[in-house]
N, C-alpha and C positions, 0 to 999 in steps of 0.2 A: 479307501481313505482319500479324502480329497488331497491334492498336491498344490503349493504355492508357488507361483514364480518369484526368482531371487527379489525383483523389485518388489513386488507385495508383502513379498517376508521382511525385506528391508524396513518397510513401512509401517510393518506389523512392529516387528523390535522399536523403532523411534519413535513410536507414540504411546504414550501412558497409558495403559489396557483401563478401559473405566475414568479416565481420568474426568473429574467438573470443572469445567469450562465457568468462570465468575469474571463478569465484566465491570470493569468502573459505570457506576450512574452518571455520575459526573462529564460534565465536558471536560475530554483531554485538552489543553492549550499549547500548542508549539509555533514555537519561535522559527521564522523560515530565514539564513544563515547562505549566502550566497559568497564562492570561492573563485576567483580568479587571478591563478599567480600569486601574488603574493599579498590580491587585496581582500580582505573581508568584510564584508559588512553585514547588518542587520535588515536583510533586505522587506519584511514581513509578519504574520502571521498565519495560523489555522487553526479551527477549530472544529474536534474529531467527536462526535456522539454516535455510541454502540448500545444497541440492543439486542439480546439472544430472549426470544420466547419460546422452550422445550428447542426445538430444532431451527427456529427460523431467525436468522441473523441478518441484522440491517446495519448498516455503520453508515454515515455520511460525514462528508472532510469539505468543510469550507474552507478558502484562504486568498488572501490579495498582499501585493507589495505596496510598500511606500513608492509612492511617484516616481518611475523614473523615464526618466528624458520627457515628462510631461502626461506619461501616462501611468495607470493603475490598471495591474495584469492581474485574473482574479481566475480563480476554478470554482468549482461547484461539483461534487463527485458523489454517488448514490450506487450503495451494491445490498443486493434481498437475494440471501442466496439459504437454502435450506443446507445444514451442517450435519449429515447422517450417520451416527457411526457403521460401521464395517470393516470387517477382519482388523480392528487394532487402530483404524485411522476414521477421520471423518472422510464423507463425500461431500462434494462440495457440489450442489447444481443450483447453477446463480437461475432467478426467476427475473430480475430485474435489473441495471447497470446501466448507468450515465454518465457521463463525465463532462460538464461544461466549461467552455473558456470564452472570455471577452478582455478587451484592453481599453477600455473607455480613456478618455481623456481626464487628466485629475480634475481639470477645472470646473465640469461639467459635474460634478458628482455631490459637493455642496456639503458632505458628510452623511449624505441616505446611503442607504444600501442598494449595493448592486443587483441590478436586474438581470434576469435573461427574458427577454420577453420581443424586444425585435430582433427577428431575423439578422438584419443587417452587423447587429451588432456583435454577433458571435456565435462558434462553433461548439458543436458536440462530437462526443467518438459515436452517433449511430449517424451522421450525418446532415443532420437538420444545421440550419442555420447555414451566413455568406460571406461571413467574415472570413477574411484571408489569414487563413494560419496553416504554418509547413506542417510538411507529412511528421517530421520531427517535433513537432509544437505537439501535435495530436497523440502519439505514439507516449508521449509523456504524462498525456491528462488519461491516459487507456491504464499506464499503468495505477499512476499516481490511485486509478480507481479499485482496480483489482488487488491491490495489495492492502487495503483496510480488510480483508480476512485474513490476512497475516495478524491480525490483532488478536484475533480467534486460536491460530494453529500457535501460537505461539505458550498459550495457555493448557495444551493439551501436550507439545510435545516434551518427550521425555529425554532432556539434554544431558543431565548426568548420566545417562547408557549410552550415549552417540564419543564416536573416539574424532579426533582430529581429520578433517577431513573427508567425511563420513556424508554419503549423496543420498536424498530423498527425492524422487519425482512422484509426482503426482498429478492428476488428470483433473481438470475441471470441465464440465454440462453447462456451457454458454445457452442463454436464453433460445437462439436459433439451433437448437442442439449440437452444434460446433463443438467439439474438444480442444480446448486447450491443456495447456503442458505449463508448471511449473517445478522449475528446480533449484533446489537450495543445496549449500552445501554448512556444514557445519565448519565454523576457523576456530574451535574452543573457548575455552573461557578468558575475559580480559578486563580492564576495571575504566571505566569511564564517568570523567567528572567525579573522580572520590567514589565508585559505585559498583560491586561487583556483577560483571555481565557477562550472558552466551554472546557469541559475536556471530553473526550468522550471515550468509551472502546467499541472496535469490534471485531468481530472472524469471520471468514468465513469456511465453511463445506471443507473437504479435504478425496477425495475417500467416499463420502460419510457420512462419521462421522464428527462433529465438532470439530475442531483442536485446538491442544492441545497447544498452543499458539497466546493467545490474546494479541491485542494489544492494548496501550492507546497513546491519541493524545491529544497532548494544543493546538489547535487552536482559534490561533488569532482573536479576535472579529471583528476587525476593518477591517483584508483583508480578512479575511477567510482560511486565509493559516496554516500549519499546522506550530506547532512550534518545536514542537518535534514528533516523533513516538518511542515509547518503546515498546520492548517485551523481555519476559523474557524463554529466549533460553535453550538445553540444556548443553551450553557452557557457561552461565552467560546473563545478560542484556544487549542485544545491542539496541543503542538509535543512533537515527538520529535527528540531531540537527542543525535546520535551518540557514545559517548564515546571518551577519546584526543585 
């Protein structure tokens, strides 16, 4: 008889055996909500388009801020990852992942759309581009990408069997077959904006080590969708904030 290791069997029990995975068509639109101390402001937007064909799932997350100190700081993020079930869980082995960042100057932009197209003017997480951005800049547009298939798992797992507290890890098949590691833990259910929600906190491993910025999500019971995603940067708390 085959034998399961506790984390497998873990993983088996927290996800919906059979469960269908049903994505919005629609562009998600979120408000980007930046925290410092005690000042909030409306720093932005983004906008999230997901597609699942039988196993093959692509999401991509545009998003730029309102001007500040003269510039317009913008991502550009792309994940193609095939979603397989097995023993209870999906597998995740991404074929594709990008993550772009530039900070053009507002004045220069005229209201067109942002390019990535000189070098000079901005960085990727596979290394292209000369734009000067911290290891911390970078490490955030890594996530910021990896975690649009959290839009995916979120749909499949089975939160009402998960107790307080409750750890799932799981392995992802980066394009250079690299393994990465994410982990979530469940904080139960909570109500957000009028809304009842799982409230759920994950981190994914970064060169290796687990990074140094988790994040936490309200997702909506009812769609499965996220309501918020928080994390606490080392520029203050930027939240993504569902709208509707």
């Amino acid at each position: 008889m085959k034998r399961f290791t506790l984390p497998m069997l873990a993983l088996a029990v927290a996800f919906s055996a059979g469960a269908e995975v049903t994505l919005p068509e629609e562009t998600l639109q979120y408000d980007v909500c930046y925290h410092c101390g005690f000042i909030k402001i409306s720093a932005g937007e983004a906008d999230i388009n997901l597609n699942l064909d039988n196993n093959n799932f692509t999401a991509t997350m545009n998003g730029q801020t309102e001007p500040i100190g003269g510039r317009v700081y913008a991502i550009s993020d792309t994940l193609c990852a095939s979603m397989e079930p097995a023993a209870g869980l999906s597998k995740e082995v991404v074929s594709y992942e990008n993550g772009w960042y530039t900070k053009p100057k507002a004045d220069t932009l005229d209201g067109s759309d942002i390019e990535f197209t000189n070098p000079s003017d901005y960085k990727n997480i596979v290394g292209d581009g000369d734009l000067s951005a911290s290891s911390e800049t970078m490490e955030a547009v890594t996530i910021s990408t990896d975690m649009l298939a959290m839009f995916y798992y979120f749909q499949q797992i089975d939160f009402a069997s998960m107790q307080l507290g409750e750890n799932i890890n799981m392995s992802v098949t980066l394009p250079d077959g690299d393994v990465q590691q994410v982990s979530m833990v469940y904080e139960g259910t909570d109500n957000y904006n009028g809304n009842d929600t799982f409230r759920l906190r994950f981190l994914y491993s970064y060169h290796g080590v687990m990074s140094k910025y988790p994040v936490t999500a309200q997702i909506d019971m009812d769609s499965r969708l996220p309501l918020l995603f928080s994390a606490d940067l080392k520029i203050g708390r930027v939240e993504l904030v569902l709208r509707g």
